[in-house]
N, C-alpha and C positions, 0 to 999 in steps of 0.2 A: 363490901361486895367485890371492886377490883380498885384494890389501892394503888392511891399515885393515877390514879383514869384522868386523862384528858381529856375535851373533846372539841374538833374543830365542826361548826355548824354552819351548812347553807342554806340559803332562805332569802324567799323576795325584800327586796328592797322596802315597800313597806310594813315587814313584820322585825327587821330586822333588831328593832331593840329586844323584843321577848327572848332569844336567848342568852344576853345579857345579863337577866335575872338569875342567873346559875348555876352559882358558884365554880362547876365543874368546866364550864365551857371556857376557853382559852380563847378561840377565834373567832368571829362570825363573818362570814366573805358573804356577800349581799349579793341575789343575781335579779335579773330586772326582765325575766322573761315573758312577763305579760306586755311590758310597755316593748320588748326587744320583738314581739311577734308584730306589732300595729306599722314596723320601718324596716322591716329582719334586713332590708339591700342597702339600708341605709350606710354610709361612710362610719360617720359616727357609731350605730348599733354595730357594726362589724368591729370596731377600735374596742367597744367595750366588751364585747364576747371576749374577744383574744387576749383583753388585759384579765377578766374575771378566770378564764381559763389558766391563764399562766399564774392565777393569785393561787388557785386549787391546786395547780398540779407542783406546785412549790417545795411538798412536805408530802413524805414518804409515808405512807400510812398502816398502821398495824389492822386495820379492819373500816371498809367501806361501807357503809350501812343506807342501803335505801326503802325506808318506809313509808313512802306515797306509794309507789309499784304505778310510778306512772312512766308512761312514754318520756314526757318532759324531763324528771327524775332523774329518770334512768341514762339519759343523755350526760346531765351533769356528773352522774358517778363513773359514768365510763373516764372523764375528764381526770377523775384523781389514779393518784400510785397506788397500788394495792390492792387486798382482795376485798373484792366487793360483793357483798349478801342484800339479795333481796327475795322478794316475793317467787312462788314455782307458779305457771301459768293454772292454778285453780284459784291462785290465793292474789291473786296479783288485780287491782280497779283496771288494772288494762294489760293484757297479757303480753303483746309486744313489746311490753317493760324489760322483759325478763331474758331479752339477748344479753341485756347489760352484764349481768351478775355473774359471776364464777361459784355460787355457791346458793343454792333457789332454795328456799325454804317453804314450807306447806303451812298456810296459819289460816284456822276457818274464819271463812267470808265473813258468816255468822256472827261473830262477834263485834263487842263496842269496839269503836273506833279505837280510843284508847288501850285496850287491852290487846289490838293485834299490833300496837306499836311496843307494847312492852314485849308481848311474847316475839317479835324478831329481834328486838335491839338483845333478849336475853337469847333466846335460843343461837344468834351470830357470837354473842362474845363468851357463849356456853357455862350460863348462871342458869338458878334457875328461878325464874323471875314471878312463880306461882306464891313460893313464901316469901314475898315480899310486897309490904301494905302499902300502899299507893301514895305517895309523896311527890309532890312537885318541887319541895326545895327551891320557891320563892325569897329569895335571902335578902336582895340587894337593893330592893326597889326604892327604900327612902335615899338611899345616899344617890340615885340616876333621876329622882325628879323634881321639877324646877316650880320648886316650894315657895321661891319670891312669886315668882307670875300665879299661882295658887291661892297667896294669902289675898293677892289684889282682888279675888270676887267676893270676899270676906261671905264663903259659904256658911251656912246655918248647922250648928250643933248637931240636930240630926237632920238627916235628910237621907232618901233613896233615889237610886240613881235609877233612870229610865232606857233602857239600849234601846232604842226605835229601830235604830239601821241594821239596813240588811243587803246582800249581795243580790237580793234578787225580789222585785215587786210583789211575786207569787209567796212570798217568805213574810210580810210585813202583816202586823196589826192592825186593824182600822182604825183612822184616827181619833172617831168619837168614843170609839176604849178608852183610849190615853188620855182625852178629854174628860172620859169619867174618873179614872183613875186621879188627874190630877186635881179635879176637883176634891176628892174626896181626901185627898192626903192633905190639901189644905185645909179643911176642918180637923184636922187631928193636927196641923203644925207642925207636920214633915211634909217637907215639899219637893216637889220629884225634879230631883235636876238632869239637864238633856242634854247628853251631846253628841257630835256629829261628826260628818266625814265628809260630806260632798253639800253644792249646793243644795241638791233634792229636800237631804238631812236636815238641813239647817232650815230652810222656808217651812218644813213639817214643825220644826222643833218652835217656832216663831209662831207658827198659828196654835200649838197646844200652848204655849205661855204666854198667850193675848189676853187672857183673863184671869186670875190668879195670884199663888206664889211661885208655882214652876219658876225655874230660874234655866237658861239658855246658858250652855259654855259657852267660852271661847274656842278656837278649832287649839286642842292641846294637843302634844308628841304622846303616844305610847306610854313614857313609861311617869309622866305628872297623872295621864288620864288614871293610869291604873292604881297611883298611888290616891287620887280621888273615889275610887271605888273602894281602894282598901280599907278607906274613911267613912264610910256609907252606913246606915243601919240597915239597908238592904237592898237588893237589884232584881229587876223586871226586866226581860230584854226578851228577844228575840233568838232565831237559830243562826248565832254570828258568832266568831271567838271570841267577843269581849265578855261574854257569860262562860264561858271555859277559863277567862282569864278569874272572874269573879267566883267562881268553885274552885278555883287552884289558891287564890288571897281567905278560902274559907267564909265567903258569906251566906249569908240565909235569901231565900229569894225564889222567884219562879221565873223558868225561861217557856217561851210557846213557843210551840213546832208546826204553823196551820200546815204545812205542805209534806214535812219530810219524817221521817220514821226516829222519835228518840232514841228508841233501843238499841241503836247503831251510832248515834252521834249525840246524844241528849250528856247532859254534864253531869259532872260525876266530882264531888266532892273529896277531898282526904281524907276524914273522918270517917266513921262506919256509919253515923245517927246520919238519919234527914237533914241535908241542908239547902238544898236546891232544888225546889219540883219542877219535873218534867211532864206539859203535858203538851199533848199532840188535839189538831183537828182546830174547829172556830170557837175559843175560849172567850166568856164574855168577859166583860172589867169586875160585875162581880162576883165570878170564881175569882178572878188571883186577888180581890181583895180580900175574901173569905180566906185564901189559903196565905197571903199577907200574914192575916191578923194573927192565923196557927204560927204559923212559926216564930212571929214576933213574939208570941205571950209564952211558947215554950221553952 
């Protein structure tokens, strides 16, 4: 596609290992603007904007690329050298993104999340990114995670992973689903392992394996968790990235949507065949064990 491509990636501080996974990615400068908004007058958050700024504006850049088309965003690409393309005020989640950019491009609303990030990143470095099949190029993940602390829960041959957590209450499954669910993976001798993110996470994840085989993580980094999912015979979760992380590692599996629209952010495998259902609205435990069972047998 463009040979010899490098790419330098920004991204909050807590995602920062996923572009590591990427072969192509050279740098990843980490910004912490969630936590830099909660003290923005702060001594410190001011020391660390001006350090992160000066990390970005370091390296002279063949092409700026912003595809969030947020306000936020669009702040940090004004920060680098070079021409920077993002979103034109039709196509942009927030239009005042779009001071930033020296190069506004049109990409409809309408489509999956995913595909308005291919068609900017292609339409900016001017490929053309329609004949081309949807690859993540996950490469690196066993040599970035920490396979001793891993082997310590001496996990079960198979098992399916459970994504409970979510950004937001109105996002979550009820927990006598997960109750059902883990019950009934215990009579089949895959048992659904849970892990977590915040206390909320972990007290949920503790009351669904109060009875059972469920098994509780430990709080893992990114890229052990991911290398756990990649182990998985299959993943349930929620409308969160770690079921985007689990379509991009290729597993089989169903993510629920109770609040927001799949068609625009529901996951999306590499493959062409079915591997990940997407279903929206109040799914009980036994649809996704029904649609479980298809996909496992198939």
């Amino acid at each position: 596609m463009i040979p010899d491509l490098t790419v330098d990636w920004v991204v909050e501080e807590s995602f920062q290992a996923v572009p590591n996974w990427h072969a192509v990615v050279d740098k990843v400068i980490p910004v912490a603007i969630r936590r830099w908004r909660k003290s923005f007058f702060s001594s410190q958050t001011r020391r660390e904007i001006k350090s992160t700024k000066q990390n970005i504006r370091s390296t002279e850049y063949d092409a700026i690329i912003d595809s969030q088309g947020l306000f936020k965003s669009s702040v940090v690409a004004h920060w680098a050298k070079g021409k920077r393309f993002g979103y034109d005020r039709k196509s942009a989640r927030e239009p005042l993104a779009t001071w930033a950019y020296d190069q506004r491009i049109n990409v409809s609303r309408d489509l999956h999340a995913i595909e308005r990030n291919r068609q900017i990143t292609a339409k900016s470095l001017g490929y053309f990114g329609e004949e081309l099949a949807l690859d993540y190029g996950l490469n690196n993940l066993t040599d970035l995670a920490n396979t001793e602390a891993i082997k310590k829960i001496d996990l079960p041959e198979d098992y399916i992973v459970g994504l409970h957590g979510t950004s937001r209450p109105d996002k979550e499954w009820p927990e006598e689903n997960w109750n059902s669910l883990a019950q009934h993976l215990d009579e089949k001798n895959t048992p659904l392992i849970l892990p977590w993110g915040n206390q909320r996470e972990h007290d949920r994840a503790k009351r669904i394996t109060a009875t059972g085989k469920a098994i509780v993580l430990p709080k893992f980094d990114l890229d052990s968790l991911a290398h756990i999912i990649k182990g998985s015979k299959a993943v349930v979760g929620m409308d969160t990235g770690l079921m985007h992380i689990a379509a991009a590692l290729d597993k089989v599996g169903v993510a629920i949507y109770p609040v927001t629209r799949a068609e625009l952010t529901g996951v999306t495998s590499s493959r062409d065949e079915l591997r990940i259902v997407n279903l929206e609205g109040q799914v009980t435990s036994d649809e996704i064990i029904q649609y479980l069972n298809t996909l496992l047998s198939s």
